[in-house]
N, C-alpha and C positions, 0 to 999 in steps of 0.2 A: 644747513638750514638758513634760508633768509634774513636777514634782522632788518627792522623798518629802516635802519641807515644806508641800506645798501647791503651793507658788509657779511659777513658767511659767518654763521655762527656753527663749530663744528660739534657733531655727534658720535658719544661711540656706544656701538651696539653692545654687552659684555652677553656671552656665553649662559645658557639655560641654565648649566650648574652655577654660574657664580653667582647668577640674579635672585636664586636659593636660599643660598646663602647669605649675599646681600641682604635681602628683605628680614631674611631672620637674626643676622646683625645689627641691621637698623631698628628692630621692633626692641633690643635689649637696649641697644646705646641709646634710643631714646629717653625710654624708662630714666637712665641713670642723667641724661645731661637737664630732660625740662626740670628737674629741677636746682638745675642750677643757671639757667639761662636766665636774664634781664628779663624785665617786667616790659621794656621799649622795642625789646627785639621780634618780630614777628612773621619773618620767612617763610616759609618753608616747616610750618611746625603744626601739630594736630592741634586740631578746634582754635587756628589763629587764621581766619581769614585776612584777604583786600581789603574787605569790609571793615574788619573791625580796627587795622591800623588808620586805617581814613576815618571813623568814626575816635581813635583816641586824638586823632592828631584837630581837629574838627573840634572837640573839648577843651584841649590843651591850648588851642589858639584863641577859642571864646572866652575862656574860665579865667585863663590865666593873664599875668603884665606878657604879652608877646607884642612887642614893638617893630624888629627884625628878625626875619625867617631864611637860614641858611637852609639852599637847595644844592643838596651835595650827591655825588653818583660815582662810587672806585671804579675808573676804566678798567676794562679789562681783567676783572676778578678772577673769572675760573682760569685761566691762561697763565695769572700770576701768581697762584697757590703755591708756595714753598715746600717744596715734600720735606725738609730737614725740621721748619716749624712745622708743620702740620703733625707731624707723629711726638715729636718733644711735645706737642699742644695735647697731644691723645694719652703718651704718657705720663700724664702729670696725672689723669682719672683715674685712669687704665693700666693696671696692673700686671694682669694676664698677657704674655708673648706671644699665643698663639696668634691671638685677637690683632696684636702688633703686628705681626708678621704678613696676616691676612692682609689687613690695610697696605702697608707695604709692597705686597704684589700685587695688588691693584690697583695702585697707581704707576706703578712701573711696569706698567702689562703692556704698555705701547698701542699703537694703532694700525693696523693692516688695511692699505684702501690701496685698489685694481692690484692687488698681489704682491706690493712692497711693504713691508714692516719697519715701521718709524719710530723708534724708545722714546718714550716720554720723560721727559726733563722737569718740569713744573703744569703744575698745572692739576684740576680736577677734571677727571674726564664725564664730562656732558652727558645724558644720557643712562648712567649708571646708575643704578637705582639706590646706592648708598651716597651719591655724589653732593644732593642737598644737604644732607647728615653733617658731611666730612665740611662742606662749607661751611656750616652754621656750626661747629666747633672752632673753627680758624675764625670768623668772624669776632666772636667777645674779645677773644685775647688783642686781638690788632684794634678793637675800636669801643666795644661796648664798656670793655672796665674801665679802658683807660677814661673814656669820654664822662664815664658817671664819677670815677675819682676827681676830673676835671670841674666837674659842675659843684662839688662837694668844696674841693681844696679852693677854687679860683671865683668863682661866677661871686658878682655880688649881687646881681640881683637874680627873677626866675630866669628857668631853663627850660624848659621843656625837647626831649630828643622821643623821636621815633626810627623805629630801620626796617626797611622791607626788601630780605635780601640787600643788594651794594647799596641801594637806594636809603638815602640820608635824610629826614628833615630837622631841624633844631632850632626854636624859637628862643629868640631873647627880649628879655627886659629890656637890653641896656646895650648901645652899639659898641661902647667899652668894651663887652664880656664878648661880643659875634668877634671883634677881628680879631682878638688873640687866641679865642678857638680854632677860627680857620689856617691862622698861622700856625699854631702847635699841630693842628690837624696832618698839614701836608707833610711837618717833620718827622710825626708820629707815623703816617703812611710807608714813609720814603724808606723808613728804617724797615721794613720789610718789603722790599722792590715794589710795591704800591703807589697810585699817584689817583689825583682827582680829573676827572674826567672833564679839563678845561672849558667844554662848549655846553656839562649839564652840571656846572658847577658856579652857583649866583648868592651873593648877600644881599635881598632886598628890603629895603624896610614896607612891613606889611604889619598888619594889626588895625586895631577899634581907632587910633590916632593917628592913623598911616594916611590917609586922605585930607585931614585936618592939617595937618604938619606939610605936605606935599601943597597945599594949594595956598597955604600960605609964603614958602618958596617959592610959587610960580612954577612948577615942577609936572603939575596935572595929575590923572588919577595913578594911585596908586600901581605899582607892577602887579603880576600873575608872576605863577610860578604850577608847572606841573608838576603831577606825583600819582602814578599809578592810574592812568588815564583821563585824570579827571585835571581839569584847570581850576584854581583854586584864586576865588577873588574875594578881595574887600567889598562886600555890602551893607545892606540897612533892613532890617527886618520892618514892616507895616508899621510898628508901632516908635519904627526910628530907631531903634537898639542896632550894634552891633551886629553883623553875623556873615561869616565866612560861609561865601555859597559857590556850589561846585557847578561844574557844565562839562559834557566831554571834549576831550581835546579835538578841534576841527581838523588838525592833521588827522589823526587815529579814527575819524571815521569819515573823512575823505577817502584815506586808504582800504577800509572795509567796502566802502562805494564803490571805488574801482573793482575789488576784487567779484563782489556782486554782479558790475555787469558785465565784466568778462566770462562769469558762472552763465548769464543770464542770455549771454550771445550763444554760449554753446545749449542750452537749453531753449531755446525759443521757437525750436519745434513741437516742443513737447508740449499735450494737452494742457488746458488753462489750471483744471485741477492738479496736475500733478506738479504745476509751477508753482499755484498758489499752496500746497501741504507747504512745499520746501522754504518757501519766502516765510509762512509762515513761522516755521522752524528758526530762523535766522533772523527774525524781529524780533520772535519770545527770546532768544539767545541773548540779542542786545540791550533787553528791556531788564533780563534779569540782573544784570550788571549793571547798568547806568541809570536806573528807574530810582535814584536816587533824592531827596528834597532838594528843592532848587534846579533841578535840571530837566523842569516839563518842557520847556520849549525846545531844548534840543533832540529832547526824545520824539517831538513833534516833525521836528524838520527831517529826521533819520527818517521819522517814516512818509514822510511827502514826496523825500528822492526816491526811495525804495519802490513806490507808486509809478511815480515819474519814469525812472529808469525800464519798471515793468511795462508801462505804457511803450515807452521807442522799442524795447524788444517786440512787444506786439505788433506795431506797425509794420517792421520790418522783416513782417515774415514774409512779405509778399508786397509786391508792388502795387496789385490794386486791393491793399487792406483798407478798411474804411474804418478801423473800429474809434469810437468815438469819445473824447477823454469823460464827459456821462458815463458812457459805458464802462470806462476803467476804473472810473472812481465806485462805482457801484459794486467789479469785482474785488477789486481791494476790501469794501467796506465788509464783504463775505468773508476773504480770508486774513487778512492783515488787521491785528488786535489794534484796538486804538490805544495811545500810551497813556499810562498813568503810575503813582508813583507805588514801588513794590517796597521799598526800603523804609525803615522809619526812620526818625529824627535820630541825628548822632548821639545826643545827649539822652536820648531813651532806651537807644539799645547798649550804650557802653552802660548804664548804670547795672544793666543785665550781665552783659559778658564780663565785666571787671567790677563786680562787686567791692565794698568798701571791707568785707573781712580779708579777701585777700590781700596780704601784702604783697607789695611791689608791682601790682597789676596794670596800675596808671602809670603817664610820663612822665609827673610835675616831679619835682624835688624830693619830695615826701617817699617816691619810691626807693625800695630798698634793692640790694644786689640779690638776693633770692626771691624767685619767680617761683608763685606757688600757682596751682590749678593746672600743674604739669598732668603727666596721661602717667597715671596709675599702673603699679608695679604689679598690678594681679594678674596682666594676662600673660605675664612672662612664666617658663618654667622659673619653679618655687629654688630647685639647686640653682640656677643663673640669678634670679634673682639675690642669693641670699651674696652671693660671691661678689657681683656688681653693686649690688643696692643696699647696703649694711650702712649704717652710722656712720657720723666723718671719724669719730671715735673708733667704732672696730674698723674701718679702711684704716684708720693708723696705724692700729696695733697690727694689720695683717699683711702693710706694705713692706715690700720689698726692701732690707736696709741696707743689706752688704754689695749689691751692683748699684744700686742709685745716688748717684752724686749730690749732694746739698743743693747746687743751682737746679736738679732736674726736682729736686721736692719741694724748689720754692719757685718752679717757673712761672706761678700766678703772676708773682710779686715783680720777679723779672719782666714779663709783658709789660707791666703795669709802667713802668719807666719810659717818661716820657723820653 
């Protein structure tokens, strides 16, 4: 598969029976990790949209002292999965061998492409339907506890971390606290073959004083920094306050543009309506994602090219077409919605999504290492559930004492070492 860098990101397809099975492993190991997963981590995880890690991180940058914003990104994540941590990481939960064992052959199930079979060595395989699970287990232990132990034991002033999937953000007070994070970061990477991903990995200073401080240097406006398509700048709300305003990234929908009228060249015979349902289709698509506060003008100009582009398809159905951009602009205005914003204010919906009873739901400081508003244990069978999902009290009393080594019953604490 494609990735916007060029580069091939690889797929593997697993077998009808294991996707089965998969799916019904993943609905149990669920149950048992959201609640134990960070209140910052938001992946790959039920009821944890895009939306709502770009609405905590959007809080966290208003509300809080964020001075410096490290934009950080682990190369090559699924590739570099460690199948030795990865199941020590599962065993520390997970009790039950069969469970073990299962994992265990699916990741070493290897990959068959034009009839040679390739053993897999590291890595999670893409496409698996337990693959995000398996990642976002290996993730806390390599970054989320260490980085919250971090913020706890060292930061002197706030902190604010968010994670989406590899993707990093981390706001500081204090440019003291950003460079010896980043520095413990890469050491803390490297001790699992990990590294940051040199060309999407930036310390900028950004925040309410980032423009202030910058033009008194002589330095000019503040940097950007992206995350999750959106470009993320220092502004000034009407009334002069503060406020971090997003816009889509110009590359990412440069590249949609392309993709559009090369769709748009192979369609340009087809009747007007049935080009306009489709375009249709593929506006409401982009609107629903980016129709965010702050970003009417680009959802503007998405749809001016979109017009544009339909326009030179039309022309060039025929050498003597005459149709007239009047005229295009009028069938646009039939089928192509005009944009407007679908999304509310970040600070209105996270007061929704992350409510102040739950603990550990926000980024700042105040959150705790247990994430509560995990996906409830009721839809599990009642015997799975009782066996995975019991009190850290009866897991102890029912864990395994006579194979388990001391460091495999304390690998939390082990990870945790910088």
């Amino acid at each position: 598969m494609p990735k916007p860098d060029g580069r091939l990101r690889p797929l593997g397809l697993a077998a009808l029976e294991d996707k089965i099975v998969q799916r019904a492993l993943s609905e149990v190991l669920n149950a048992i990790y959201e609640e134990d997963f960070l209140g910052f981590s938001y992946g790959f995880r039920p009821e944890r949209s895009q939306h709502d890690v770009l609405d905590a991180l959007a809080v966290g940058i208003e509300r809080a002292r964020v001075n410096w914003v490290l934009d950080a990104d682990i190369a090559g994540f699924f590739d570099a999965v460690s199948y030795d941590w990865l199941i020590r990481f599962v065993e520390h939960r997970i009790g039950d061998r069969r469970v073990i064992r299962l994992i265990r052959k699916w990741l070493k199930a290897g990959v068959m492409e034009d009839g040679v079979e390739t053993p897999s060595e590291a890595g999670t395989p893409q496409g698996a339907v337990i693959s995000p699970l398996l990642a976002n287990i290996y993730r806390p232990y390599v970054f989320d506890l260490w980085a919250h132990r971090w913020r706890r034991r060292h930061a002197r002033g706030k902190v604010i971390l968010v994670r989406y999937a590899d993707d990093i953000v981390a706001g500081f007070e204090h440019k003291a606290d950003a460079e010896p994070f980043l520095a413990d970061l890469h050491k803390r990477l490297a001790g699992f073959a990990l590294a940051l991903h040199p060309d999407k990995t930036r310390l900028i200073e950004f925040g309410r004083f980032a423009a202030a401080n910058r033009e008194r240097a002589g330095l000019g406006k503040p940097e950007t920094f992206n995350f999750l398509g959106f470009t993320h700048i220092c502004g000034r709300s009407r009334k002069g306050r503060f406020q971090l305003r997003r816009k889509s990234r110009s590359d990412r929908m440069q590249a949609k543009l392309r993709a559009l009228k090369a769709e748009l060249t192979r369609r340009r015979h087809q009747a007007i309506p049935d080009q306009g349902r489709w375009l249709k289709r593929v506006v409401i698509g982009w609107y629903n994602y980016h129709a965010v506060p702050t970003n009417g003008p680009a959802l503007g100009a998405f749809r001016d090219r979109v017009t544009e582009l339909w326009f030179r398809a039309l022309r060039r159905r025929s050498q003597k077409d005459r149709t007239k951009w009047d005229r295009i602009r009028r069938i646009a205005g039939q089928w192509l919605p005009k944009p407007r914003i679908l999304h509310p204010w970040p600070s209105a919906r996270f007061a929704v999504t992350h409510p102040r009873s739950k603990v550990g739901a926000g980024c700042l400081n105040r959150a705790r290492p247990v994430l509560c508003g995990g996906r409830s244990a009721m839809n599990v069978p009642t015997a799975i559930a009782l066996f995975f999902c019991c009190s850290p009290a009866a897991r102890f009393r029912h864990r395994r004492r006579g194979n388990a080594s001391r460091a495999e019953q304390n690998l939390a604490e082990c990870a945790l070492s910088p």
